[in-house]
Residue frames relative to the residue before (quaternion, step in Angstrom):
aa qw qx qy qz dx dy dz
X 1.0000 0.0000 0.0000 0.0000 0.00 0.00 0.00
X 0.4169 -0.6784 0.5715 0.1984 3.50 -0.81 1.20
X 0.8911 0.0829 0.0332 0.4450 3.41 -1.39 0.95
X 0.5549 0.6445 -0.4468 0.2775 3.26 0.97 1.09
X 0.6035 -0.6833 0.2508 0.3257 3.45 -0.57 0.83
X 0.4413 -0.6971 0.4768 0.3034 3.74 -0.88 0.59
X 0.2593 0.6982 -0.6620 0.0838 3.78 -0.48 -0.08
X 0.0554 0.7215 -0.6894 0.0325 2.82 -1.68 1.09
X 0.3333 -0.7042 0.5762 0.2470 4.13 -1.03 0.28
X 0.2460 0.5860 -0.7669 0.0891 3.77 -0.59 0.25
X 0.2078 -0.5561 0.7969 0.1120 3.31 -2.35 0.48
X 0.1817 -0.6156 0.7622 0.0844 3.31 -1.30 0.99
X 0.1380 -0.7735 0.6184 -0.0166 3.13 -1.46 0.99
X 0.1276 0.7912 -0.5942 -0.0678 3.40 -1.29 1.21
X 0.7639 -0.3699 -0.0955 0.5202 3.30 -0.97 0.18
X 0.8522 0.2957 -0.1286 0.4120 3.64 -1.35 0.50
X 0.8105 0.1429 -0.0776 0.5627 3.50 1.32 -0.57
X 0.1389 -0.8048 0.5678 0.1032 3.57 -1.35 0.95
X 0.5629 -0.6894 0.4559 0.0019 3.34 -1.11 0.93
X 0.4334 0.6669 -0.5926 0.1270 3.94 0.06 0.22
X 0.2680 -0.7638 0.5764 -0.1120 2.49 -1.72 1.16
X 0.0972 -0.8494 0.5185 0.0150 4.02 -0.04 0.68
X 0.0858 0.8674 -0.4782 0.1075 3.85 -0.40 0.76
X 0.1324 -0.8424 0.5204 0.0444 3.51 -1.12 1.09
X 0.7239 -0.4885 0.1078 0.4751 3.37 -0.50 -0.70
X 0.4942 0.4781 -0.3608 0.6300 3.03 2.30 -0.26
X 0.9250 0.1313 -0.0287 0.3555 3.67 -0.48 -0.62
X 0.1938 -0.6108 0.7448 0.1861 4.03 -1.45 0.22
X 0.1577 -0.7518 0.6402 0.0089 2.94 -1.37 1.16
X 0.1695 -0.8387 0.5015 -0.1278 2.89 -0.40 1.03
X 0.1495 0.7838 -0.6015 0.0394 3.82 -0.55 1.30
X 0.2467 -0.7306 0.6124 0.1743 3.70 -1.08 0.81
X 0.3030 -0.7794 0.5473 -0.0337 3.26 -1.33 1.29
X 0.7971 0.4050 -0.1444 0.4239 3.76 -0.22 0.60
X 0.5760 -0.3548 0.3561 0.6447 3.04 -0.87 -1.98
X 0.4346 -0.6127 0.6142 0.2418 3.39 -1.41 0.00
X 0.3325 0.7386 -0.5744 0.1183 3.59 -0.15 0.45
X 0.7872 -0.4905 0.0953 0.3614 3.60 -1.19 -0.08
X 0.5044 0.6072 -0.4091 0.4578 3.24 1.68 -0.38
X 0.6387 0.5203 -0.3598 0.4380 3.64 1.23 -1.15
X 0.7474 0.4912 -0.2691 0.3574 3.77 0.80 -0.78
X 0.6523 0.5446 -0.2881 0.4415 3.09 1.37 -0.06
X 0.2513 0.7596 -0.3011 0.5188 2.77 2.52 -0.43
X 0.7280 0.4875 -0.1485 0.4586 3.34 -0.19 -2.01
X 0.8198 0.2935 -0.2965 0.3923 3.64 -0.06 -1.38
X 0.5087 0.6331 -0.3709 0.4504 3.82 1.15 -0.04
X 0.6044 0.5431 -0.3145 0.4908 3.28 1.05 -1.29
X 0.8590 0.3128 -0.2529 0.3167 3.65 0.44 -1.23
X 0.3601 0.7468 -0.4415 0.3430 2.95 1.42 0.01
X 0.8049 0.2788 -0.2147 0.4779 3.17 0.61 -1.40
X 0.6772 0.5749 -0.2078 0.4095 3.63 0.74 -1.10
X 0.9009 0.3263 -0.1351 0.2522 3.99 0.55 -0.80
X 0.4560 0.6503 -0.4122 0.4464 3.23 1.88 0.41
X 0.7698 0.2668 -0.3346 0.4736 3.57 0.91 0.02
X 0.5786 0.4827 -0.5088 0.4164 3.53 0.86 0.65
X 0.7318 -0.4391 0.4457 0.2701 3.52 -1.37 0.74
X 0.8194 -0.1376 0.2115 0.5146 3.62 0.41 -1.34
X 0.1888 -0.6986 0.6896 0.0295 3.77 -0.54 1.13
X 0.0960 0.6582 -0.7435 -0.0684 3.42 -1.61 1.14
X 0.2830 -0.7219 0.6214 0.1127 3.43 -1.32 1.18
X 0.0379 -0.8703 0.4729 0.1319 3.76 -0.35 1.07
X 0.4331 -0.7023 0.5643 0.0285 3.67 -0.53 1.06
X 0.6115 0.3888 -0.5367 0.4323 3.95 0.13 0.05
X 0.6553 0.2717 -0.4722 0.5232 3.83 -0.38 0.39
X 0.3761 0.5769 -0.5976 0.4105 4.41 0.33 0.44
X 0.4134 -0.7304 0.5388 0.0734 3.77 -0.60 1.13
X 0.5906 -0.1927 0.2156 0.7534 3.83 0.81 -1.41
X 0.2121 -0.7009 0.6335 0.2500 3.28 -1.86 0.63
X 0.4624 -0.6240 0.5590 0.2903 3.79 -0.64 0.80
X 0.3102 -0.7545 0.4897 0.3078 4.20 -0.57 0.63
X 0.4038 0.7439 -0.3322 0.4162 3.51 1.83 -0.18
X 0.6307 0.5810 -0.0735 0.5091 3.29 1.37 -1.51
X 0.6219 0.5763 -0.2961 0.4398 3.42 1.03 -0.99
X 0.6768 0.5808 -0.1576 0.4239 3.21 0.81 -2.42
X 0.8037 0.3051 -0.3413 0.3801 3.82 1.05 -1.00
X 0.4840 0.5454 -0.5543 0.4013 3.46 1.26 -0.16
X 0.6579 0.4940 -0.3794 0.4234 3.55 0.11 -1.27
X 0.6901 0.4339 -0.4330 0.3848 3.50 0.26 -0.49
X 0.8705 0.1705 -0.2342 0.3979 3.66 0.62 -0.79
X 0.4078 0.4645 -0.6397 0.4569 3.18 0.82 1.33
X 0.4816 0.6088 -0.5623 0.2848 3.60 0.54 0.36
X 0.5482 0.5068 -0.2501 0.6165 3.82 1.04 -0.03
X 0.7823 0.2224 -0.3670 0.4514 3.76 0.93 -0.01
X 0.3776 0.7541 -0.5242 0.1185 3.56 1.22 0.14
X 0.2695 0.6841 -0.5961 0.3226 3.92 0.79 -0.01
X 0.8814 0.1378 0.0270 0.4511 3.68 0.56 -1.39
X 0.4652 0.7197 -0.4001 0.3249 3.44 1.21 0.26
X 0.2339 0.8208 -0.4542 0.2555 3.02 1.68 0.32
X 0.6470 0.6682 0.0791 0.3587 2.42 1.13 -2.44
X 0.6463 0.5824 -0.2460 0.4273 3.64 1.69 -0.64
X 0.0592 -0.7727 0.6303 -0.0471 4.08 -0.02 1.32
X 0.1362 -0.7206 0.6798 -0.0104 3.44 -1.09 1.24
X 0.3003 -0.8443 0.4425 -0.0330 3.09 -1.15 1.48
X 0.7832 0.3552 -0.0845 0.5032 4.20 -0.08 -0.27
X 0.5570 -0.7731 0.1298 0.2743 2.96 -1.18 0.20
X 0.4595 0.4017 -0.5773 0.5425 3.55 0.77 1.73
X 0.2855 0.6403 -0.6738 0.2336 3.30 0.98 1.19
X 0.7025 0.4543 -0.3589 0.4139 4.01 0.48 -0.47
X 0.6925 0.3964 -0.4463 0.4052 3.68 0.96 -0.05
X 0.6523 0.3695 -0.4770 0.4586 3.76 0.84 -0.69
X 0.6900 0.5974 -0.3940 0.1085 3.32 0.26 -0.92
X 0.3170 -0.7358 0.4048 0.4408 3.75 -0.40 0.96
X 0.8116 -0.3464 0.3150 0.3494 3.90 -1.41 0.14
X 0.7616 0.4308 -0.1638 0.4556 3.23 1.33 -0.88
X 0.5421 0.3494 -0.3569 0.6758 4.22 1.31 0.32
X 0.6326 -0.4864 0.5541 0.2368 2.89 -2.15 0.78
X 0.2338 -0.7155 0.6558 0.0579 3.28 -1.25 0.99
X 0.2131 0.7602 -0.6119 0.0476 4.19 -1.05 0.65
């Protein structure tokens, strides 16, 4: 099929918390599962590393996050600080959308 869109689902899992994530050519979805701590955020900032400079818009949803560790927070924020070129582009969703999310993406 000409011009047809890629989209796949995989979930990386670390300890206590699982990730899945589904992406085309407009957008990465992106849902967190569990807890959020630093192994999981480093999870997350890996993921976009590779996965969110060529999509348009990345939404990270947050209503299925159990407890967020503030440890977890401090390392996501820290290594998106190397992706802010495109973090424009970065829409946080649910309700630990206002704690991970860093000051500078759109929180709903």
């Amino acid at each position: 099929m000409s011009g047809s869109v890629v989209s796949k689902k995989e979930k990386v899992m670390s300890r206590g918390s699982v990730m899945y994530y589904q992406q085309d050519r407009e957008c990465l979805n992106i849902e967190l599962v569990g807890y959020f701590d630093d192994d999981s955020a480093q999870k997350l900032v890996d993921l976009l590393k590779k996965n969110a400079k060529s999509r348009p818009v990345v939404f990270v949803r947050t209503d299925r996050i159990e407890d967020v560790n503030p440890s977890g927070v401090t390392t996501f924020h820290d290594g998106l600080s190397i992706l802010k070129d495109f973090c424009y582009r970065l829409v946080f969703i649910g309700k630990e959308a206002n704690q991970l999310a860093p000051s500078w993406t759109g929180c709903f």
